[in-house]
C-alpha positions in Angstrom: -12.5 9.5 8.0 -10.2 6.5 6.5 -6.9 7.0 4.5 -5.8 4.2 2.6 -2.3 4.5 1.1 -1.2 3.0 -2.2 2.1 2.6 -3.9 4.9 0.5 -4.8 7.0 -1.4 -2.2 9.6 0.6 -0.9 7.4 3.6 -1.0 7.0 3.7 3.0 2.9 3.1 3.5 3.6 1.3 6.4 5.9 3.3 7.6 4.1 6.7 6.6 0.5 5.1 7.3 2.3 4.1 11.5 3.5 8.0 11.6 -0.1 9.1 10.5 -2.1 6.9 12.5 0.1 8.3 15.3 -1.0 12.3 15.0 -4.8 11.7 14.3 -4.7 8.7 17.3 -6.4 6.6 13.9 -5.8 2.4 14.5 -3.4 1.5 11.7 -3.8 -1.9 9.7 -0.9 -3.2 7.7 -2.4 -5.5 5.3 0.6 -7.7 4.9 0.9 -8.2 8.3 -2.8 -9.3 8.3 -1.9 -12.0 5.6 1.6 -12.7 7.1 -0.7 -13.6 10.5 -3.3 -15.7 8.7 -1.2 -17.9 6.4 1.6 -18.0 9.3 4.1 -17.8 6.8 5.8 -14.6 4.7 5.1 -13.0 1.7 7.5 -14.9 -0.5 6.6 -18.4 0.7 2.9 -17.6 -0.4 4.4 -16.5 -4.1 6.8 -19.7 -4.1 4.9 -22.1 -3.0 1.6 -21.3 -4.4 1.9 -18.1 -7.1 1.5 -14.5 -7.9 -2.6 -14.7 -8.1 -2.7 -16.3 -4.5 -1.6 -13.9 -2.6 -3.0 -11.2 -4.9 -6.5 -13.6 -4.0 -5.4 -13.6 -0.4 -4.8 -9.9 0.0 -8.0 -9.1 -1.9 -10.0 -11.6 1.0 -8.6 -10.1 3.8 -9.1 -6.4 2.5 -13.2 -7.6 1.9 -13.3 -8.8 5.2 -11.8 -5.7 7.0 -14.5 -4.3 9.1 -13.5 -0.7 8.2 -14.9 1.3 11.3 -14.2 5.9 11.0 -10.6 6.4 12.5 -8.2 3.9 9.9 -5.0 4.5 8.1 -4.7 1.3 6.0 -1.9 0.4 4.0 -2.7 -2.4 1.9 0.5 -4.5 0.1 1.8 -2.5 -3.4 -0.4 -5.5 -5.6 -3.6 -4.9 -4.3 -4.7 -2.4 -7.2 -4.7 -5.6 -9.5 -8.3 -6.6 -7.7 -10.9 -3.9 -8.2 -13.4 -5.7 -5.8 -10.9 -4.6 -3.1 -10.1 -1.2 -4.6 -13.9 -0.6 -4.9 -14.2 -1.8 -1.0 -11.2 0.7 0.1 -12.9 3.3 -2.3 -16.1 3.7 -1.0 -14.9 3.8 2.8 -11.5 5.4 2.6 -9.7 8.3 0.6 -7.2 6.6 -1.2 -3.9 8.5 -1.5 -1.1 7.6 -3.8 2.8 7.7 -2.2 4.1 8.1 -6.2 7.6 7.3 -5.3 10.9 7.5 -7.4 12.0 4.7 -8.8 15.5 5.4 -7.1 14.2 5.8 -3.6 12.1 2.2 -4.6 15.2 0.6 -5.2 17.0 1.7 -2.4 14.1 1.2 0.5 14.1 -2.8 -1.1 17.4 -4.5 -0.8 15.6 -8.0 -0.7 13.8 -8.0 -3.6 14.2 -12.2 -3.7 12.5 -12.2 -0.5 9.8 -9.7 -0.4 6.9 -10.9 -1.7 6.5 -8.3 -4.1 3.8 -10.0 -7.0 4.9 -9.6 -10.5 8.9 -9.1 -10.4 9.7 -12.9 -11.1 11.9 -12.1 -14.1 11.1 -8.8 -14.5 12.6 -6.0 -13.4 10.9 -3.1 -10.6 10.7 -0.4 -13.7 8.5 -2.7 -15.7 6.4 -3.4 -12.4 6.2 0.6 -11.9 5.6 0.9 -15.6 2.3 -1.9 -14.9 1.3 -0.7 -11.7 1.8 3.3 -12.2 -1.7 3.8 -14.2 -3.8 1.7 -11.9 -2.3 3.7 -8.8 -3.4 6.7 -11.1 -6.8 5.1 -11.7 -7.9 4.3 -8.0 -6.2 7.5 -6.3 -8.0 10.5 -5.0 -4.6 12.0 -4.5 -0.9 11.8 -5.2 1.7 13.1 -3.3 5.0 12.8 -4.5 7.9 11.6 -2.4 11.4 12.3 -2.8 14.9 10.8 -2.5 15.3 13.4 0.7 11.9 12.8 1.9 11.4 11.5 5.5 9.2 9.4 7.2 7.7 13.1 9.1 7.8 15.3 6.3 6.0 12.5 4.2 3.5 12.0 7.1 2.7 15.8 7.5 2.4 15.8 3.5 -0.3 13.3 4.1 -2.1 15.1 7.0 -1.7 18.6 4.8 -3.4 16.6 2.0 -6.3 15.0 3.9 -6.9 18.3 6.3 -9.7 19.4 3.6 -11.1 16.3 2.8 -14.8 15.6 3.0 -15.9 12.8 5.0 -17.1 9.9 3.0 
């Protein structure tokens, strides 16, 4: 079995997906990291220097490319439901499960929204990018779970494990 988590940034895939990965003894890929490693620069040079689509192109790439063997958590970046082809990819060889996050905890897990590289929030503001991104999360999810303000990092983590304990595989 593969779990892909989805979300917004801020919502802790990484962090949740590592935890995760941990308990079953899965590999865990951060696809950030993966593009951070192949363009050799961050996440917000790619947007500056070269645009939204780019790195929404990039991440798509990379997520085609992933030789996705049983045994993965991935947790791809918070943009990658705007390509289907890569949503179809993760589909078909992963459950995909939704971290719906509170726009509060959001804000306050991202202090460096400038910096990020989170697609779409040049001159808009993170509820209109939840408001965008919170049906195609919807759309491509086998499952939500929600998170909240108190949440941690384990009790998220063993939400996950609860959630995929009855899952067929794929």
């Amino acid at each position: 079995m593969n779990v892909t988590l989805i979300g917004m940034p801020g919502s802790g895939k990484s962090s949740i997906g590592r935890e995760v990965a941990r308990v079953l003894e899965y590999d865990f890929v951060d696809i950030d990291q993966l593009i951070r490693q192949k363009a050799g620069c961050s996440l917000q040079d790619i947007i500056d220097t070269k645009g939204d689509e780019a790195l929404v192109l990039m991440e798509e790439k990379i997520v085609l490319g992933l030789s996705i063997d049983d045994g993965m958590i991935i947790s791809p970046g918070g943009s990658i439901v705007y390509s289907e082809k890569a949503m179809n990819h993760l589909k078909e060889r992963s459950v995909i499960i939704f971290l719906h996050t509170p726009l509060s905890r959001v804000k306050q897990q991202i202090n460096n929204q400038d910096s990020r590289g989170i697609v779409g929030l040049k001159g808009r503001s993170l509820e209109k990018l939840l408001a965008e991104r919170f049906p195609l999360y919807q759309k491509y999810a086998d499952m939500s779970i929600d998170i909240g303000d108190r949440d941690t990092v384990s009790s998220v983590a063993g939400k996950v494990l609860e959630a995929i304990r009855y899952v067929p595989e794929k």
